[in-house]
PDBQT receptor file of N, H, CA, C and O in Angstrom, charges set to zero:
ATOM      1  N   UNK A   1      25.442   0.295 -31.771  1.00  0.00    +0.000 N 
ATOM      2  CA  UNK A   1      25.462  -0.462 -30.527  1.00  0.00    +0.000 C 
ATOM      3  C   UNK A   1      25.109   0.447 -29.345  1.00  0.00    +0.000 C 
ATOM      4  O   UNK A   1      24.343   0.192 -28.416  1.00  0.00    +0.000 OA
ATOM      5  N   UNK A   2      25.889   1.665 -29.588  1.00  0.00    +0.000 N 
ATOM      6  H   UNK A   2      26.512   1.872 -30.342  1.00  0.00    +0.000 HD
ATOM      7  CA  UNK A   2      25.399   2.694 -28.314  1.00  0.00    +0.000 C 
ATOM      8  C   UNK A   2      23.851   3.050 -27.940  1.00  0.00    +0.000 C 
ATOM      9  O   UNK A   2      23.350   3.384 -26.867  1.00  0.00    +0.000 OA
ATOM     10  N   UNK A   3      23.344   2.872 -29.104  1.00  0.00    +0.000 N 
ATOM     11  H   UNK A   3      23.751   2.600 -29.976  1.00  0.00    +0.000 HD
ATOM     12  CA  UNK A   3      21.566   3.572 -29.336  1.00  0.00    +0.000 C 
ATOM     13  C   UNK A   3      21.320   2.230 -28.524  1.00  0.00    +0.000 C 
ATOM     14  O   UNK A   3      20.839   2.376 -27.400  1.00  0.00    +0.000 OA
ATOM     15  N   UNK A   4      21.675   0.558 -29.084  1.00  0.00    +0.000 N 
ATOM     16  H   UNK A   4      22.066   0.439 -29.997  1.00  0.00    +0.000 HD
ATOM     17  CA  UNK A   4      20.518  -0.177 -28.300  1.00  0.00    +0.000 C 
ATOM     18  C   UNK A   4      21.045   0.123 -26.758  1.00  0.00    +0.000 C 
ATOM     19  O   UNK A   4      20.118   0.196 -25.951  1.00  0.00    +0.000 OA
ATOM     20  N   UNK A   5      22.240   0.291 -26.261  1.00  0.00    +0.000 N 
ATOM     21  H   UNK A   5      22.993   0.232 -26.916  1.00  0.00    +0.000 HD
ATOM     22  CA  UNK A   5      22.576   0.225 -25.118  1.00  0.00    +0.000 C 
ATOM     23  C   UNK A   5      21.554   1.321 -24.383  1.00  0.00    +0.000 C 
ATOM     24  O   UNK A   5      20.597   0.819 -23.794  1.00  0.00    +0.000 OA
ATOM     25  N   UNK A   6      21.642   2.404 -24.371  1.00  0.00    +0.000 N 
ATOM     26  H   UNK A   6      22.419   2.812 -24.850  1.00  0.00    +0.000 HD
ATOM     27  CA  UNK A   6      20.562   3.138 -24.506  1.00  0.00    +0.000 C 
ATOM     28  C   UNK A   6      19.171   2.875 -23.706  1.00  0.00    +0.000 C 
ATOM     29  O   UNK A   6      18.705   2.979 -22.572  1.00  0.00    +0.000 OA
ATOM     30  N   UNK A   7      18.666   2.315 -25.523  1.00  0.00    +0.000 N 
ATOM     31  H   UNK A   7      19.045   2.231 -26.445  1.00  0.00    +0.000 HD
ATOM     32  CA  UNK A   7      17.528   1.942 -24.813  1.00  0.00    +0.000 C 
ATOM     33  C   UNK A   7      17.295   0.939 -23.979  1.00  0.00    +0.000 C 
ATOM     34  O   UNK A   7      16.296   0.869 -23.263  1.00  0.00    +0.000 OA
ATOM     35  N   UNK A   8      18.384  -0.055 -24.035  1.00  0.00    +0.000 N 
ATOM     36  H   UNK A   8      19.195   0.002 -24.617  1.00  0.00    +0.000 HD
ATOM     37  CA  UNK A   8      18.153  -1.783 -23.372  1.00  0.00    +0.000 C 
ATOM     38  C   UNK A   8      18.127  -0.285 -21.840  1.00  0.00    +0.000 C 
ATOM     39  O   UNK A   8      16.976  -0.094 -21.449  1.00  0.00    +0.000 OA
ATOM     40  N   UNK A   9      18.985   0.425 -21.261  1.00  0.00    +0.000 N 
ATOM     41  H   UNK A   9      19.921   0.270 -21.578  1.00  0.00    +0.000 HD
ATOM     42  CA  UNK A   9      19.129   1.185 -20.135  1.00  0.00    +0.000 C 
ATOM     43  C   UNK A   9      17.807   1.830 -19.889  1.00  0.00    +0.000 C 
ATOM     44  O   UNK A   9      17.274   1.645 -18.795  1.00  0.00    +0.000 OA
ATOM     45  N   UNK A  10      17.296   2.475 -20.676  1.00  0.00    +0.000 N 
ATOM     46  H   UNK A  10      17.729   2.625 -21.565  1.00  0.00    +0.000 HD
ATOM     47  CA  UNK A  10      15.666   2.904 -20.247  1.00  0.00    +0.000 C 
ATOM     48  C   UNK A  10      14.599   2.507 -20.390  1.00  0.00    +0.000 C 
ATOM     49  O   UNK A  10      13.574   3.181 -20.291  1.00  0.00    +0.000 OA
ATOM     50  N   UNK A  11      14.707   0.846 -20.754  1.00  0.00    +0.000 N 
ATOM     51  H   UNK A  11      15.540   0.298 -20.834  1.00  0.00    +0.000 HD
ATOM     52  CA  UNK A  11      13.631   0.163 -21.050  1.00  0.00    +0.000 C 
ATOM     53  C   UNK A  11      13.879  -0.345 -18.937  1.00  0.00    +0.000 C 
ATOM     54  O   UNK A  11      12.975  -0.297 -18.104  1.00  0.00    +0.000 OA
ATOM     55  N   UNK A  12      15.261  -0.740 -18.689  1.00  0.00    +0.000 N 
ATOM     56  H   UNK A  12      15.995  -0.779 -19.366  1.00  0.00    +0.000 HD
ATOM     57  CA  UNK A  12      15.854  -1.497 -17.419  1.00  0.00    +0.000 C 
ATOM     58  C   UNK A  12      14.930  -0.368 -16.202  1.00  0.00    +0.000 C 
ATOM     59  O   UNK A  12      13.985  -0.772 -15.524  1.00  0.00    +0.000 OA
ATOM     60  N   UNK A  13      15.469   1.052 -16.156  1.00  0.00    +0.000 N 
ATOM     61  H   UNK A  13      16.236   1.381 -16.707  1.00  0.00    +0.000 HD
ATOM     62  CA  UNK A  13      14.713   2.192 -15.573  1.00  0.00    +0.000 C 
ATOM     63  C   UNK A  13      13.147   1.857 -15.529  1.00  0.00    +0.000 C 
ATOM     64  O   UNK A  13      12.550   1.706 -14.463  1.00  0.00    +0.000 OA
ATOM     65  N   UNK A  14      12.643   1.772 -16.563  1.00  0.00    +0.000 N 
ATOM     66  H   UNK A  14      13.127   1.895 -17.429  1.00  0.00    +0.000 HD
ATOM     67  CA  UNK A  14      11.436   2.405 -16.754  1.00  0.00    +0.000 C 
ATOM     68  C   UNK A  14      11.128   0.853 -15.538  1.00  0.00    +0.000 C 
ATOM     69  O   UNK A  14      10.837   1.158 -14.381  1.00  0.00    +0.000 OA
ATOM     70  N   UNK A  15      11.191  -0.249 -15.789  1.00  0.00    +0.000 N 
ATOM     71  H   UNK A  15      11.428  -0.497 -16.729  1.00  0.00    +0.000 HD
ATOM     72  CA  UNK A  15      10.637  -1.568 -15.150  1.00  0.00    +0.000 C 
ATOM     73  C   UNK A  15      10.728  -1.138 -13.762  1.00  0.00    +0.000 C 
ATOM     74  O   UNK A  15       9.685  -1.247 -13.118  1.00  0.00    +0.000 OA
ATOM     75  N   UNK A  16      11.812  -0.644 -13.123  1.00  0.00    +0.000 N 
ATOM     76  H   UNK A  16      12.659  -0.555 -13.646  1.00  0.00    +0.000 HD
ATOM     77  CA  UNK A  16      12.569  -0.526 -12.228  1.00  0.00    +0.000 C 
ATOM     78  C   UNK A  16      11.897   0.376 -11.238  1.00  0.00    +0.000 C 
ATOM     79  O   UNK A  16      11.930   0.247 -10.014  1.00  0.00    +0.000 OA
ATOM     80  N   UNK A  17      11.130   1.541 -12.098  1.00  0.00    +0.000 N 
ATOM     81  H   UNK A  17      11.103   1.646 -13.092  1.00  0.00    +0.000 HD
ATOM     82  CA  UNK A  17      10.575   2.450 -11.435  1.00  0.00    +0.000 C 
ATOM     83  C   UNK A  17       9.012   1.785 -11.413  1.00  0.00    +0.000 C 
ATOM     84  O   UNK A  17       8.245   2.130 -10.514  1.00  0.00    +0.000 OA
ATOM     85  N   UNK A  18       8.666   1.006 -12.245  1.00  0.00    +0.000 N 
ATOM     86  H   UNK A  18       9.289   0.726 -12.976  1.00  0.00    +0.000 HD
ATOM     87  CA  UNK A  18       7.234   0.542 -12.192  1.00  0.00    +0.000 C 
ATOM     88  C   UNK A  18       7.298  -0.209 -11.414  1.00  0.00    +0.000 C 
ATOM     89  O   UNK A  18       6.318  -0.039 -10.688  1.00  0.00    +0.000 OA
ATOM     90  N   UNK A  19       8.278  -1.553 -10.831  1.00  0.00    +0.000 N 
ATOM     91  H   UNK A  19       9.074  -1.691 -11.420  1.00  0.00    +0.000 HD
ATOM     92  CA  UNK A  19       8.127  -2.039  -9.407  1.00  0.00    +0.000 C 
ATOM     93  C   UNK A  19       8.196  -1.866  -8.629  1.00  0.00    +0.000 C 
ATOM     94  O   UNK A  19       7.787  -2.629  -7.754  1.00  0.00    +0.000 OA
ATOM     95  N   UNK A  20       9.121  -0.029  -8.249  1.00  0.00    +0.000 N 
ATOM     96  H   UNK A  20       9.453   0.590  -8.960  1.00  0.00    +0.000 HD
ATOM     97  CA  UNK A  20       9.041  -0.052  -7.156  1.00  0.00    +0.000 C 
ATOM     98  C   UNK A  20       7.626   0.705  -6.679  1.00  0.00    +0.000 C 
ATOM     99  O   UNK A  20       7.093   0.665  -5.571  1.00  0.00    +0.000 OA
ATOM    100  N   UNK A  21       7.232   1.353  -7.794  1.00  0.00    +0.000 N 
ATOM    101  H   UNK A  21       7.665   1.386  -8.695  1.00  0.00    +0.000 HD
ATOM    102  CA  UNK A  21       5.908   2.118  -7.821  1.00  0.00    +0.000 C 
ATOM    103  C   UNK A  21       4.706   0.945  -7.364  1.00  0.00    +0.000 C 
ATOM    104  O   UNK A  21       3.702   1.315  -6.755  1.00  0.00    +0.000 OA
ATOM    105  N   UNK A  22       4.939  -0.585  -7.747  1.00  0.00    +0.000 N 
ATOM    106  H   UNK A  22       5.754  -0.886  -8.241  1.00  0.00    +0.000 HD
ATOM    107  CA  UNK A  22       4.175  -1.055  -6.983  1.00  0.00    +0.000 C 
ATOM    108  C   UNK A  22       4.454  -1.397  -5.845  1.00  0.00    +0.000 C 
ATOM    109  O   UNK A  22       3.634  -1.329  -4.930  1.00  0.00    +0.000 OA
ATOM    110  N   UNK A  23       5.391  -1.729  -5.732  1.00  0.00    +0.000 N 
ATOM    111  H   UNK A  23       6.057  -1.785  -6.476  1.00  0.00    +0.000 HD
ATOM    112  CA  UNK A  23       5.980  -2.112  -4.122  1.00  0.00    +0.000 C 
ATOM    113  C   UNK A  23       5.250  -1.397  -3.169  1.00  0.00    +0.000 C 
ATOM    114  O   UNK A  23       4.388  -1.833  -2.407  1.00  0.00    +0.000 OA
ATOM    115  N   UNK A  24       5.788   0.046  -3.312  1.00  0.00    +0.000 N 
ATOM    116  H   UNK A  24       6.488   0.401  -3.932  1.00  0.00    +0.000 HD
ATOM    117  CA  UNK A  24       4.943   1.308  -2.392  1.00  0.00    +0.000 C 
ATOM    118  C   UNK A  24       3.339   1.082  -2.594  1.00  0.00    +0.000 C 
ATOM    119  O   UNK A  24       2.537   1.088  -1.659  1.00  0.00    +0.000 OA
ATOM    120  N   UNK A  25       3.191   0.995  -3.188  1.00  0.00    +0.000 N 
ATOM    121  H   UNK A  25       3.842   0.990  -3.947  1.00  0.00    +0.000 HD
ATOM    122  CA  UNK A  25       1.313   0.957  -3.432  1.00  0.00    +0.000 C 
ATOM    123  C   UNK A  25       1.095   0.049  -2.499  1.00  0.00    +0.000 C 
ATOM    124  O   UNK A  25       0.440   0.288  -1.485  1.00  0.00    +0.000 OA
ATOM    125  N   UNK A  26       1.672  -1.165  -2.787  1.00  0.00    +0.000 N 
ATOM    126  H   UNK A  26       2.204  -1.360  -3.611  1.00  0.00    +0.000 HD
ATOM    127  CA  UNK A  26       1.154  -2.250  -2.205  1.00  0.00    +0.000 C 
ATOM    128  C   UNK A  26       1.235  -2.528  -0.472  1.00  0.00    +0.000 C 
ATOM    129  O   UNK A  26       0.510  -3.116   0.330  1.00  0.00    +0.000 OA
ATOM    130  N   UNK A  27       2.745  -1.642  -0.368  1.00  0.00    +0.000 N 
ATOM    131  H   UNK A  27       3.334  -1.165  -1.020  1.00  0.00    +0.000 HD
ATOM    132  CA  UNK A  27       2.831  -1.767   1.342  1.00  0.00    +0.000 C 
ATOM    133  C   UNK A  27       2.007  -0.481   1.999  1.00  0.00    +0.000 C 
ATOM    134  O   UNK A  27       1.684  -0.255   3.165  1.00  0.00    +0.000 OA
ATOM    135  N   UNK A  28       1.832   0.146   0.974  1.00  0.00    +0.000 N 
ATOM    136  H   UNK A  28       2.094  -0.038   0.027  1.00  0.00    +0.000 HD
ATOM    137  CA  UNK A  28       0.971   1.483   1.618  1.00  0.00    +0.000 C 
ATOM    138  C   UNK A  28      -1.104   0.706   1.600  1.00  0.00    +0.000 C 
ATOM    139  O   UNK A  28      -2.053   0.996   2.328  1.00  0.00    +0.000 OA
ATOM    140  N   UNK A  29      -1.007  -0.170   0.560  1.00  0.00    +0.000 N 
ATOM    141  H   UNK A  29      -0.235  -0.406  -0.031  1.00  0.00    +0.000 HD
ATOM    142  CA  UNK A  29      -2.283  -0.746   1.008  1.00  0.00    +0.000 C 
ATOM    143  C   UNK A  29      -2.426  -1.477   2.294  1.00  0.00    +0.000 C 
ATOM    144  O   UNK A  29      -3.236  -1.297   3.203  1.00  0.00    +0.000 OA
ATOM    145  N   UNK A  30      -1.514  -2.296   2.180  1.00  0.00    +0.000 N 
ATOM    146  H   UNK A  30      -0.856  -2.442   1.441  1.00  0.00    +0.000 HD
ATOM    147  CA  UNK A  30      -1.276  -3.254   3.660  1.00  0.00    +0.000 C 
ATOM    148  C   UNK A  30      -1.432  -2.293   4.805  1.00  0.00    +0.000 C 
ATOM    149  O   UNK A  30      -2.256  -2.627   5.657  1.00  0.00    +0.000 OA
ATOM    150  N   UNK A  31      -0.761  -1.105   4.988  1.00  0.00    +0.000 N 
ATOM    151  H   UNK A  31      -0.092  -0.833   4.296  1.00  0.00    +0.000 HD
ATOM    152  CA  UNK A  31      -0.869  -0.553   6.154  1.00  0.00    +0.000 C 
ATOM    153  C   UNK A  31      -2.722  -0.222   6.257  1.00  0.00    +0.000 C 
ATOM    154  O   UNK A  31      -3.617  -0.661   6.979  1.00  0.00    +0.000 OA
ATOM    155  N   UNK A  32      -2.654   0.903   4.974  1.00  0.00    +0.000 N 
ATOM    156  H   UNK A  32      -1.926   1.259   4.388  1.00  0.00    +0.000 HD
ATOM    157  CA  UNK A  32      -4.328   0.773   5.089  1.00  0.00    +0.000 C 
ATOM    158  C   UNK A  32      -5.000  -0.105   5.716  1.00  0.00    +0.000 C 
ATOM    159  O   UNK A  32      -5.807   0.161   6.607  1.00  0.00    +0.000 OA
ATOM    160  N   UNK A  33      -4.790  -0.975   5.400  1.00  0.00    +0.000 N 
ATOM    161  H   UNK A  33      -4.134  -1.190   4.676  1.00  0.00    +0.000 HD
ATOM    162  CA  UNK A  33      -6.266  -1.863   5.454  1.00  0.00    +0.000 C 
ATOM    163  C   UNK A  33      -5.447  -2.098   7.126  1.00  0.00    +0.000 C 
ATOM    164  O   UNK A  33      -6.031  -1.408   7.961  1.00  0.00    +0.000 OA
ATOM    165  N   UNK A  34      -4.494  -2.747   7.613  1.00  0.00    +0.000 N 
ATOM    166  H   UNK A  34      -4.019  -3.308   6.935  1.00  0.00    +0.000 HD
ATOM    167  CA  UNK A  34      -4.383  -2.751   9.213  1.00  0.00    +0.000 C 
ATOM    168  C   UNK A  34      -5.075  -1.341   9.822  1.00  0.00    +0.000 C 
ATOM    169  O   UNK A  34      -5.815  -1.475  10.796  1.00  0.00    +0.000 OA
ATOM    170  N   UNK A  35      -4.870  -0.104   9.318  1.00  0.00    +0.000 N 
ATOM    171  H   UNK A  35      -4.269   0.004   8.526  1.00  0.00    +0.000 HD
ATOM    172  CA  UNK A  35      -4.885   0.886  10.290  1.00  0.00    +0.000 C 
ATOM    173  C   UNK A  35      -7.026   0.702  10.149  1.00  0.00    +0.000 C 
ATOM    174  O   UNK A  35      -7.895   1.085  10.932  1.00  0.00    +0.000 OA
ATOM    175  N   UNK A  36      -7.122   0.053   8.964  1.00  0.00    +0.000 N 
ATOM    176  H   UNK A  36      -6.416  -0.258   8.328  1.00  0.00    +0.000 HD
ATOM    177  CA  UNK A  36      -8.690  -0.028   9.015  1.00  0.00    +0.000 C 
ATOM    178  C   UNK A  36      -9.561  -0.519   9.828  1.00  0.00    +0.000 C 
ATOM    179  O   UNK A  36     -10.596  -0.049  10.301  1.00  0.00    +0.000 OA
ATOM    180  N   UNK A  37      -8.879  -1.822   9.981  1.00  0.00    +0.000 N 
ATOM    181  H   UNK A  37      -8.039  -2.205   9.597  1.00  0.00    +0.000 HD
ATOM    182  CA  UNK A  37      -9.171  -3.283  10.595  1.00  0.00    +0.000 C 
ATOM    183  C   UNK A  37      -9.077  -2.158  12.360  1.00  0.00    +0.000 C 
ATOM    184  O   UNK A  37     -10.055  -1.825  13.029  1.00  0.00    +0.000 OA
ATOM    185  N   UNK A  38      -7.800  -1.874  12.622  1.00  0.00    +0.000 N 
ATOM    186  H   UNK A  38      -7.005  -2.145  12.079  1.00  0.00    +0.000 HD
ATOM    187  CA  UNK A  38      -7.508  -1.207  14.129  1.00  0.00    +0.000 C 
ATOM    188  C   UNK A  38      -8.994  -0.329  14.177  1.00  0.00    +0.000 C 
ATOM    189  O   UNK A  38      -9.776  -0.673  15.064  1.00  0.00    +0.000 OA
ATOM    190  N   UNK A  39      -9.421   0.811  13.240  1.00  0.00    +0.000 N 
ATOM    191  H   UNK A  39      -8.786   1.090  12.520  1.00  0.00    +0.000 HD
ATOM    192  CA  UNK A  39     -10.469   1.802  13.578  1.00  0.00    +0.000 C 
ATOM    193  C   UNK A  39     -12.094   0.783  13.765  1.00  0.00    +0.000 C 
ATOM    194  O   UNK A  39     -13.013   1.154  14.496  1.00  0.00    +0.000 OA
ATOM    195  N   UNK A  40     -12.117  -0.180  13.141  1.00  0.00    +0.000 N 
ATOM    196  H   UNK A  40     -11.371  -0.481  12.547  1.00  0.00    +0.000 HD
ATOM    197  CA  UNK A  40     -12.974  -1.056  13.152  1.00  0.00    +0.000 C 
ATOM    198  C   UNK A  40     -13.673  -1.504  14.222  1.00  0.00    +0.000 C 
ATOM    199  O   UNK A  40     -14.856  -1.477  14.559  1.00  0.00    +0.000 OA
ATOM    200  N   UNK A  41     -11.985  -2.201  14.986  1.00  0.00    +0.000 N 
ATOM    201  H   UNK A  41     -11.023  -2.223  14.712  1.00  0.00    +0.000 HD
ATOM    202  CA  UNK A  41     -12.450  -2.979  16.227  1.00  0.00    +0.000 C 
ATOM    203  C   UNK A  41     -12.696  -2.014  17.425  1.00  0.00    +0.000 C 
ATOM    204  O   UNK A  41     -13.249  -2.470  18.425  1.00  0.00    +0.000 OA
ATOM    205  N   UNK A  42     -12.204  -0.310  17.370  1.00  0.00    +0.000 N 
ATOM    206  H   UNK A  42     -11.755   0.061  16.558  1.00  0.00    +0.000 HD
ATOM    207  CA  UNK A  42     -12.227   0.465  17.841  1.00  0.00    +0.000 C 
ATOM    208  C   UNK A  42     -13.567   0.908  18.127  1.00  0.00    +0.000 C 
ATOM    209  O   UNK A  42     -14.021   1.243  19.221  1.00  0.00    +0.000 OA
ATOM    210  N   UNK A  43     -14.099   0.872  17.097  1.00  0.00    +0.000 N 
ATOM    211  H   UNK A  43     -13.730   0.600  16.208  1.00  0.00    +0.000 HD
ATOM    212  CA  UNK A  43     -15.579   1.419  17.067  1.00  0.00    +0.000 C 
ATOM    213  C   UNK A  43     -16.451   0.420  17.430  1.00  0.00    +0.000 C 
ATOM    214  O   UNK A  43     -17.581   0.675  17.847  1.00  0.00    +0.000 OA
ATOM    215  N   UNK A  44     -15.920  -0.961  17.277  1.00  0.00    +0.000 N 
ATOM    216  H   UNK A  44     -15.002  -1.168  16.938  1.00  0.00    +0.000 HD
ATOM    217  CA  UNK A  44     -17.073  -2.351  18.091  1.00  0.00    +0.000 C 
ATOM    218  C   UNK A  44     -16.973  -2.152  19.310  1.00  0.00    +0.000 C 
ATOM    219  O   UNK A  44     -18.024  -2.298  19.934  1.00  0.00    +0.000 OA
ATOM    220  N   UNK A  45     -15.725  -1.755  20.119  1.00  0.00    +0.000 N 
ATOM    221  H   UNK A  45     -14.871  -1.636  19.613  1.00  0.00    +0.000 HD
ATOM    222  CA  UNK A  45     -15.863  -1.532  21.183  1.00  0.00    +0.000 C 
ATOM    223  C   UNK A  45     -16.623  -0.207  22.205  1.00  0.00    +0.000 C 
ATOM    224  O   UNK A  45     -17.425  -0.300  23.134  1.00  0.00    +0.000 OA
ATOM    225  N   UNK A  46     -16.191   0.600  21.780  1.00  0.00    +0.000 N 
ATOM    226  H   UNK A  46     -15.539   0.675  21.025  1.00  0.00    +0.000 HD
ATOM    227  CA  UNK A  46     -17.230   1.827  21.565  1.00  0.00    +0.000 C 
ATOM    228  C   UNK A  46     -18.777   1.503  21.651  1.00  0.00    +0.000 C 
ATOM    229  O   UNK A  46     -19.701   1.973  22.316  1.00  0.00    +0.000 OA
ATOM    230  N   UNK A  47     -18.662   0.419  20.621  1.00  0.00    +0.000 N 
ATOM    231  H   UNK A  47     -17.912   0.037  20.081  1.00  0.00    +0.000 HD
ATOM    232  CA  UNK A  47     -20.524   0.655  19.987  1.00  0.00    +0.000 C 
ATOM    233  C   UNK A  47     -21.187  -0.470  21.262  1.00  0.00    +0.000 C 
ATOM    234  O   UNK A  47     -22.357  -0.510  21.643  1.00  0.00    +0.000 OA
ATOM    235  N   UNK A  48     -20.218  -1.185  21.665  1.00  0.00    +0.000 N 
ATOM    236  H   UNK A  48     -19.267  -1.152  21.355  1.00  0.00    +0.000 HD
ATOM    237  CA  UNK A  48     -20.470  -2.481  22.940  1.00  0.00    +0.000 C 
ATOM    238  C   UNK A  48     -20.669  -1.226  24.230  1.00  0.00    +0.000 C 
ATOM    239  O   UNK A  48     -21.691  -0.799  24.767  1.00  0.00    +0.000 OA
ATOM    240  N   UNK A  49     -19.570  -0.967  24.379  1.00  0.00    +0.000 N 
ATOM    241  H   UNK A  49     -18.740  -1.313  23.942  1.00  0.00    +0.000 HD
ATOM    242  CA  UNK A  49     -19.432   0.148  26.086  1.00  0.00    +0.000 C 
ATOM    243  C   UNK A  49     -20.782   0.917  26.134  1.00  0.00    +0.000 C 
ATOM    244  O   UNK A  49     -21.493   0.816  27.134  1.00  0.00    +0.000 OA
ATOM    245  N   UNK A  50     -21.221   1.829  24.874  1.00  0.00    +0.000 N 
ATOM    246  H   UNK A  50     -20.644   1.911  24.062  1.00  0.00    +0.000 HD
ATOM    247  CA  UNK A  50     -22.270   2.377  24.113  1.00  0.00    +0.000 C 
ATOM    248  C   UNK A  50     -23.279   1.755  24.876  1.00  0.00    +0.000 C 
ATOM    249  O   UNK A  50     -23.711   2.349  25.864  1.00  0.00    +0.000 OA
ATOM    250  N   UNK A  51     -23.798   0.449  24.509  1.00  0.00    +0.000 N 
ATOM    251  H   UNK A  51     -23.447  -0.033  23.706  1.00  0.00    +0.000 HD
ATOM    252  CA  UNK A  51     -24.943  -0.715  24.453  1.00  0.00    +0.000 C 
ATOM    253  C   UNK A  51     -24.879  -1.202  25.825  1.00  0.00    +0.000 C 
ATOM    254  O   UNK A  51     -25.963  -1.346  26.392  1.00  0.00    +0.000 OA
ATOM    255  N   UNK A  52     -23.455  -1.578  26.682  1.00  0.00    +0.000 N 
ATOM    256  H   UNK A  52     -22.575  -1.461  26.222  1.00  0.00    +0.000 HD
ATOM    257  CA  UNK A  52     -23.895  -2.130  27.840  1.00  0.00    +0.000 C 
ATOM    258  C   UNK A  52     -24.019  -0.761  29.112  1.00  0.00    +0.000 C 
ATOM    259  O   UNK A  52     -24.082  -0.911  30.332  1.00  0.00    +0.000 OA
ATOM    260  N   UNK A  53     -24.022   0.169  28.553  1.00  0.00    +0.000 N 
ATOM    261  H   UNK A  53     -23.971   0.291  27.562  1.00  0.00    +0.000 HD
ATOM    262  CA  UNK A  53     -24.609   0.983  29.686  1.00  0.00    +0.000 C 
ATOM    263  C   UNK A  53     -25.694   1.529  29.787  1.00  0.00    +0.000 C 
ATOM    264  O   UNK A  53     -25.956   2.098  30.847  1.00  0.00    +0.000 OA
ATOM    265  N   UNK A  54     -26.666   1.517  28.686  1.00  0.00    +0.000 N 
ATOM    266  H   UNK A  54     -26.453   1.054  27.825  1.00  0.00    +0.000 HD
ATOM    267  CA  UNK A  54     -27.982   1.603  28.610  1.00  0.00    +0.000 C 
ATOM    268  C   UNK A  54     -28.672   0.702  30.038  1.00  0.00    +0.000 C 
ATOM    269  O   UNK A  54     -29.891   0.635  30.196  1.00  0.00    +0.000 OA
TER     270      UNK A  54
């Protein structure tokens, strides 16, 4: 009984660490892509200020 307890415990871990391993991925993408979207509109504006002072 002790062995399955065991493993039923590092099968529970192992899940445990794989969601939170996505969790982080996933909120670390989200930021990405905002901090992307921010450099984006950064540079339209730039590339406008750029264009209307010609």
């Amino acid at each position: 009984m002790k062995k399955y307890f065991i493993i039923a415990l590092l099968v529970i871990v192992g899940l445990t660490v794989a969601y939170l391993t996505f969790v982080i991925a996933a909120i670390k993408i989200i930021i990405g892509s905002i901090l992307l979207g921010v450099a984006a509109i950064a540079l339209l504006a730039v590339w406008i200020m750029w264009k209307i002072d010609d």
